[in-house]
C-alpha positions as CSV (number, residue, x, y, z in Angstrom):
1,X,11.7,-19.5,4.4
2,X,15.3,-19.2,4.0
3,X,16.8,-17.0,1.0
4,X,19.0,-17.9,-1.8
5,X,22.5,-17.7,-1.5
6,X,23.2,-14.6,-3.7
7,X,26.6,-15.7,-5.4
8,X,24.4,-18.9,-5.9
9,X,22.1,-16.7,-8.1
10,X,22.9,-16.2,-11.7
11,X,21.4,-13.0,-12.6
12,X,20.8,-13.7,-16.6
13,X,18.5,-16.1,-15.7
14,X,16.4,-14.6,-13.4
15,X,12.9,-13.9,-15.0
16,X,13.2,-10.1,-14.7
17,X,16.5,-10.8,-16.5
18,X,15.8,-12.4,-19.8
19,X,15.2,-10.6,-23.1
20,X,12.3,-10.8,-24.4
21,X,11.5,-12.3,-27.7
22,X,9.4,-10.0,-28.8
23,X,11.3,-6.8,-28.4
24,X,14.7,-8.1,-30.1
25,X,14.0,-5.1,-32.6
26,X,12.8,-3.1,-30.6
27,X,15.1,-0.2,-31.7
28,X,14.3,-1.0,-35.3
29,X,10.4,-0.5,-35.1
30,X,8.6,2.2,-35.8
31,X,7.0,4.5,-33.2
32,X,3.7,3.3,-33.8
33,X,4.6,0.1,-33.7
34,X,6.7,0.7,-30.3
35,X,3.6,1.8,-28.9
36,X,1.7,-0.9,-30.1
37,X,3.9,-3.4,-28.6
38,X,4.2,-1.7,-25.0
39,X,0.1,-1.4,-24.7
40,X,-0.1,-5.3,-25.4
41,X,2.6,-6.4,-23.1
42,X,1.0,-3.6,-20.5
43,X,-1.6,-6.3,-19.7
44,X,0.8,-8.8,-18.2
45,X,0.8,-6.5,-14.9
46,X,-2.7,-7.0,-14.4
47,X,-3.1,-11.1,-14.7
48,X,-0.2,-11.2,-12.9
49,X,-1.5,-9.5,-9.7
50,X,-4.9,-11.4,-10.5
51,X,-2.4,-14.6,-10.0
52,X,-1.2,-13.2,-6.7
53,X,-4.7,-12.6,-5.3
54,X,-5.0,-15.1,-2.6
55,X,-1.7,-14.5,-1.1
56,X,-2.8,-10.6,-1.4
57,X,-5.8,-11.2,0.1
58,X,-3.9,-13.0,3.2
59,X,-1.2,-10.3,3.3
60,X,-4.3,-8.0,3.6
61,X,-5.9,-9.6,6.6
62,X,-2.8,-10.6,8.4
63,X,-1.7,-6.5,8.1
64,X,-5.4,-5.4,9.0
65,X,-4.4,-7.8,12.3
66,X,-1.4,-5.9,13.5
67,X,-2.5,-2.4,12.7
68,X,-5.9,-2.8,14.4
69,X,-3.6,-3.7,17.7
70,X,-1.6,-0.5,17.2
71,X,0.7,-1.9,15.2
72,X,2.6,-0.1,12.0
73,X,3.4,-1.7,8.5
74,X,6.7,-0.8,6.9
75,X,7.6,-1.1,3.0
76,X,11.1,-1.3,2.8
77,X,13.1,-1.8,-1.0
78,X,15.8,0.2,-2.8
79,X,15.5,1.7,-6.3
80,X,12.5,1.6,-7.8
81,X,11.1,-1.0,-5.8
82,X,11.8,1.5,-2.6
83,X,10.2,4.5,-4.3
84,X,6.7,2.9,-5.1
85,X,6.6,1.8,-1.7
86,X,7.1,5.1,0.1
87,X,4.4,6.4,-2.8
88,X,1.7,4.3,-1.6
89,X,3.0,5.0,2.0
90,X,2.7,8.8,1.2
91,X,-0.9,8.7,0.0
92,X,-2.2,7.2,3.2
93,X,-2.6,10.0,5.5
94,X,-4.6,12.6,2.3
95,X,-6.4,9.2,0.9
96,X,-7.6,8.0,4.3
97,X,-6.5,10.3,7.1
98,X,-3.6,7.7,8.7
99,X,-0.9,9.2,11.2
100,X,2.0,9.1,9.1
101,X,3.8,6.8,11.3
102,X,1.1,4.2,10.8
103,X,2.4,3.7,7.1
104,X,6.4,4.3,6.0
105,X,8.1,3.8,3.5
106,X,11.8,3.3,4.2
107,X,14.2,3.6,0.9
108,X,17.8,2.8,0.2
109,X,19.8,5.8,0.5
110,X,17.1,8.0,2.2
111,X,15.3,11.1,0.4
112,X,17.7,11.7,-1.4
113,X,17.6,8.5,-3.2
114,X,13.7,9.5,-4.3
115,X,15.3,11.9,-6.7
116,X,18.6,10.4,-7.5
117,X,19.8,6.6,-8.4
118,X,20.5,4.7,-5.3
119,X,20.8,1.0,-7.1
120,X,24.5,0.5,-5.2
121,X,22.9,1.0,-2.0
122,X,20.9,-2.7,-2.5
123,X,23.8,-4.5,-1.8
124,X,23.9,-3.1,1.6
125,X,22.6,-6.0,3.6
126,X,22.9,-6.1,7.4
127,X,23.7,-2.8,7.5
128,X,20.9,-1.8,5.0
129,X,17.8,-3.0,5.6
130,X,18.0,-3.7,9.0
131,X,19.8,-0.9,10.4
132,X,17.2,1.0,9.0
133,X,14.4,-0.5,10.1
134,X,15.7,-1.1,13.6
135,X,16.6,3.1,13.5
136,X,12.7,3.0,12.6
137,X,12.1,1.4,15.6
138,X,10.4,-1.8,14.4
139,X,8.4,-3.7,16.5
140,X,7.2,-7.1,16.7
141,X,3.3,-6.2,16.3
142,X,4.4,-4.3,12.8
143,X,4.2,-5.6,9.8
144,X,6.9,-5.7,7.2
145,X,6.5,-5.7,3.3
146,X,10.2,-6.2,1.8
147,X,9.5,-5.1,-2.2
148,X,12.3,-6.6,-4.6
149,X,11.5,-7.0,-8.3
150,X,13.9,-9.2,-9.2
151,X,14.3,-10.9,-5.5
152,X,17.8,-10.9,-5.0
153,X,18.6,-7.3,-2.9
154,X,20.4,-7.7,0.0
155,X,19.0,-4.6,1.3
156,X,15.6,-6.4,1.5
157,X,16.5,-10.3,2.3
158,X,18.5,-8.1,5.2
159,X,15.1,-6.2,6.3
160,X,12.9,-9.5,5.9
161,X,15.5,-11.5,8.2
162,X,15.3,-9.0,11.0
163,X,11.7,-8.6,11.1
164,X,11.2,-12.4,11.7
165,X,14.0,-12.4,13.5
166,X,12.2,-9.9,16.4
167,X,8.8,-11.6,15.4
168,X,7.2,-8.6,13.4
169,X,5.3,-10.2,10.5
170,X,7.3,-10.3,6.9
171,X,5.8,-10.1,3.8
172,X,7.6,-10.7,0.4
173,X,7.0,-9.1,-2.8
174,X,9.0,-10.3,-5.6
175,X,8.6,-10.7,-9.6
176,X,10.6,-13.9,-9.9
177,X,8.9,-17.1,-8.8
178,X,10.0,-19.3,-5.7
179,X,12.2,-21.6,-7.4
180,X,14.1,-18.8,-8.9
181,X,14.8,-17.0,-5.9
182,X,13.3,-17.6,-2.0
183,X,12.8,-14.7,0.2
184,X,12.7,-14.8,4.0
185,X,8.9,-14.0,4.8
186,X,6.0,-15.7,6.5
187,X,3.6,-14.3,3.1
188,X,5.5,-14.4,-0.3
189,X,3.7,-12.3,-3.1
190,X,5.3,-13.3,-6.3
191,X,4.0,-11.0,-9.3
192,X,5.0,-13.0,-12.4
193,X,5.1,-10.2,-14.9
194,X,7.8,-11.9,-17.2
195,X,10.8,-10.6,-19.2
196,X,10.5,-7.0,-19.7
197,X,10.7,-5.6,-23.5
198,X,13.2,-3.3,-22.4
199,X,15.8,-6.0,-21.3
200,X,16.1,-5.9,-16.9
201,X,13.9,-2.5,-17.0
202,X,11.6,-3.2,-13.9
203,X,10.5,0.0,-13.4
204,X,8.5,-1.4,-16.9
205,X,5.7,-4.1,-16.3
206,X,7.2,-5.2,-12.7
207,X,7.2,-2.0,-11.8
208,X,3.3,-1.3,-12.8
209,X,2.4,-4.8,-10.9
210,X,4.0,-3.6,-8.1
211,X,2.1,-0.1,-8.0
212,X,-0.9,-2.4,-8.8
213,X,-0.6,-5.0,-5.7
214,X,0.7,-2.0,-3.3
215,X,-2.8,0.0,-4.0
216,X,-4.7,-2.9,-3.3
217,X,-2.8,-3.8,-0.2
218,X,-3.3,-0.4,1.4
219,X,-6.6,0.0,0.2
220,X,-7.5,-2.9,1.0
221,X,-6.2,-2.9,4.8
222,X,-8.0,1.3,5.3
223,X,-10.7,-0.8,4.1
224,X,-11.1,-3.6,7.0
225,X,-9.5,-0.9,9.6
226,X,-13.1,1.1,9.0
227,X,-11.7,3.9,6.6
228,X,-14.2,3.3,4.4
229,X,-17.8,3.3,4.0
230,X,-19.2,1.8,0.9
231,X,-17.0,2.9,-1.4
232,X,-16.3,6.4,0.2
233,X,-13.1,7.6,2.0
234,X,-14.9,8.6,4.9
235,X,-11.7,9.5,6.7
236,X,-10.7,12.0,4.3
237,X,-9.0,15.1,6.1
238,X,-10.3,18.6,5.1
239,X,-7.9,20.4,4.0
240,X,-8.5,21.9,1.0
241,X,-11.2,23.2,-1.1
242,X,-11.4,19.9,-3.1
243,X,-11.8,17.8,-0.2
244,X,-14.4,19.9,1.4
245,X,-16.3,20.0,-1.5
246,X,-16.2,15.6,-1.4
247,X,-16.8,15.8,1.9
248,X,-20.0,17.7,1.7
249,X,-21.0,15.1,-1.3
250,X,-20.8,12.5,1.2
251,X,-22.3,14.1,4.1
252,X,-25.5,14.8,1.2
253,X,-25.6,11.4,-0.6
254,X,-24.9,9.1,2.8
255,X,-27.0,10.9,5.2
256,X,-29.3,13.2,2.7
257,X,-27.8,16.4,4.6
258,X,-28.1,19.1,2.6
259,X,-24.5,21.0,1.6
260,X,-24.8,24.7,3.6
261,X,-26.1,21.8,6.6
262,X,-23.1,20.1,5.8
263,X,-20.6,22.4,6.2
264,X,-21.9,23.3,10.3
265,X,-21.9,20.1,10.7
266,X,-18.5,19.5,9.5
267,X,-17.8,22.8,11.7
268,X,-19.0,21.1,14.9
269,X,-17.5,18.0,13.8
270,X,-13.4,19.0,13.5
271,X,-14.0,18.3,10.0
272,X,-14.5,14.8,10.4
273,X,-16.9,13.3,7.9
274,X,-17.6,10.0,10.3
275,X,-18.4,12.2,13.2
276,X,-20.5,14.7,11.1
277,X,-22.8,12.3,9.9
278,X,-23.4,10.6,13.0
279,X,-24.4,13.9,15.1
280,X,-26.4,14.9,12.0
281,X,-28.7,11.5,11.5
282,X,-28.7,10.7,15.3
283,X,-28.6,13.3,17.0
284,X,-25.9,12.5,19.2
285,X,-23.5,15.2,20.7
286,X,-20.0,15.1,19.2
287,X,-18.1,13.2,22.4
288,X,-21.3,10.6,22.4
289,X,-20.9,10.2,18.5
290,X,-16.7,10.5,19.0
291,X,-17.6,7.8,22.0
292,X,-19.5,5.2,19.4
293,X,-17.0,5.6,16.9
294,X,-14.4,4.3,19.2
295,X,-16.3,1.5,20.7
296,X,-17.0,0.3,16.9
297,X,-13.4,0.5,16.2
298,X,-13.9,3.5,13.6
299,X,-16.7,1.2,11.8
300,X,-19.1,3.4,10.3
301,X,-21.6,1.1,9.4
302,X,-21.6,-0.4,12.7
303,X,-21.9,3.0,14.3
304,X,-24.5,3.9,12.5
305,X,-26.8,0.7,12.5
306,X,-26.1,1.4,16.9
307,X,-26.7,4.9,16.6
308,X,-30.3,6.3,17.6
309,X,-32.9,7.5,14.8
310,X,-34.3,10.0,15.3
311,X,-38.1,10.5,13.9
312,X,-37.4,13.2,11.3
313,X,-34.1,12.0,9.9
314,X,-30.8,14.7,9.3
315,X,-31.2,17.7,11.9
């Protein structure tokens, strides 16, 4: 799909871009009432991403495709669109125990522009978003999500035109619909979210849909990449206290392994909860259960249902 022209784009009219008739007096209400307002309009961002579902749910399995081959998926926006997406990015690895590299978030300005206004950089196109990504070394089995609330940044049509460009795949996340603005991608999310009460604001409701359909992206792709089991983040890291102590939990309410138990076993493990589980309810060694793990492609559940049982459950 080819993008817009952007001195064909008027601005104004773009949905992000339009007052809202409800919050002409906004300034004139009373706190209270302020408040009142924001929490009604706050459930736009959710029907909106319920809107987007099946073109989440195809961005999901399309990502899950790429990363399962060794691939890498990218978020790539400026401003606030930019910053959300290295958040997400920057929960993987403590959420579900990713390499860093396997999920980045690449921002307008750098760092620094996490901390400090980088809207100016947007405009930057072929030497924005692409130079970036190609400095990130972007492949053709990566994936690309290019986040623009409004759906006009350069910096992103620039990043979405190279990644089809070397054949990566080239997701679209926008809050403006298609006929509005069109965005170079192979899967366009469009999160209708409407005007914002605070006139252009996107880090408002566009801002919370985005957050919203970024979680369940990432979530959703640990999820089919066999970071989860149930609904337990089996690939947590151990690092702390805290996530020792939800590691044990798991190792007692998955397996029935009892916490001072739990802890050798996450000794003899490396502190993986996966591993931990399968020596202590099979009885494997640690390379046989490190050896199932791989051929089931990190599936837990598959692992365990090929695992051996022994007679008197947990060692």
């Amino acid at each position: 799909m080819s993008g817009t022209p952007f001195d064909e784009v008027q601005r104004g009219h773009l949905l992000t871009e339009q007052p809202h008739p409800r919050s002409t007096d906004l300034d004139a209400l009373s706190t209270a009432a302020l408040v009142e307002l924001f929490c009604d309009e706050d459930r736009r961002p959710q029907e909106a991403v319920a809107a987007a579902a099946p073109a989440l749910a195809q961005a999901i399995d399309a990502i899950t495709a790429r990363l399962a081959r060794g691939g890498r998926l990218f978020y790539l926006g400026a401003g606030t669109s930019g910053r959300l997406g290295v958040l997400d990015a920057a929960e993987c690895p403590p959420t579900f125990c990713s390499p860093p590299e396997l999920v980045q978030g690449v921002l307008a300005g750098g760092a620094a522009a996490l901390l400090r206004s980088s809207e100016g950089l947007e405009d930057l196109r072929d030497a924005g978003g692409r130079d970036d990504l190609v400095a990130r070394g972007l492949q053709p089995g990566d994936a690309l999500v290019g986040i623009a609330a409004g759906g006009t940044t350069p910096y992103v049509h620039g990043g979405l035109a190279h990644a089809q460009q070397i054949g990566a795949l080239a997701i679209a996340m926008a809050c403006v619909p298609q006929d509005q603005v069109t965005m170079p991608c192979d899967i366009d999310i469009r999160l209708l979210t409407g005007p914002e009460l605070l006139a252009g604001s996107t880090r408002l409701k566009a801002g919370t849909a985005t957050k919203m359909a970024l979680n369940i992206l990432s979530t959703g792709v640990m999820v089919r990449l066999g970071k989860v089991y149930g609904n337990r983040m089996v690939d947590v890291a151990v690092t702390n206290s805290k996530l020792e102590d939800r590691a044990l939990r798991m190792l007692q309410d998955l397996g029935g392994i009892p916490r001072p138990q739990g802890r050798q076993w996450l000794q003899r493990s490396g502190g993986s909860v996966k591993v931990a589980l399968l020596m202590a309810t099979s009885g494997l060694s640690f390379e046989r259960a490190q050896a199932l793990l791989h051929r089931c492609q990190g599936q837990l559940r598959q692992a365990l249902a090929e695992a051996p049982q022994p007679p008197n459950g947990p060692q």
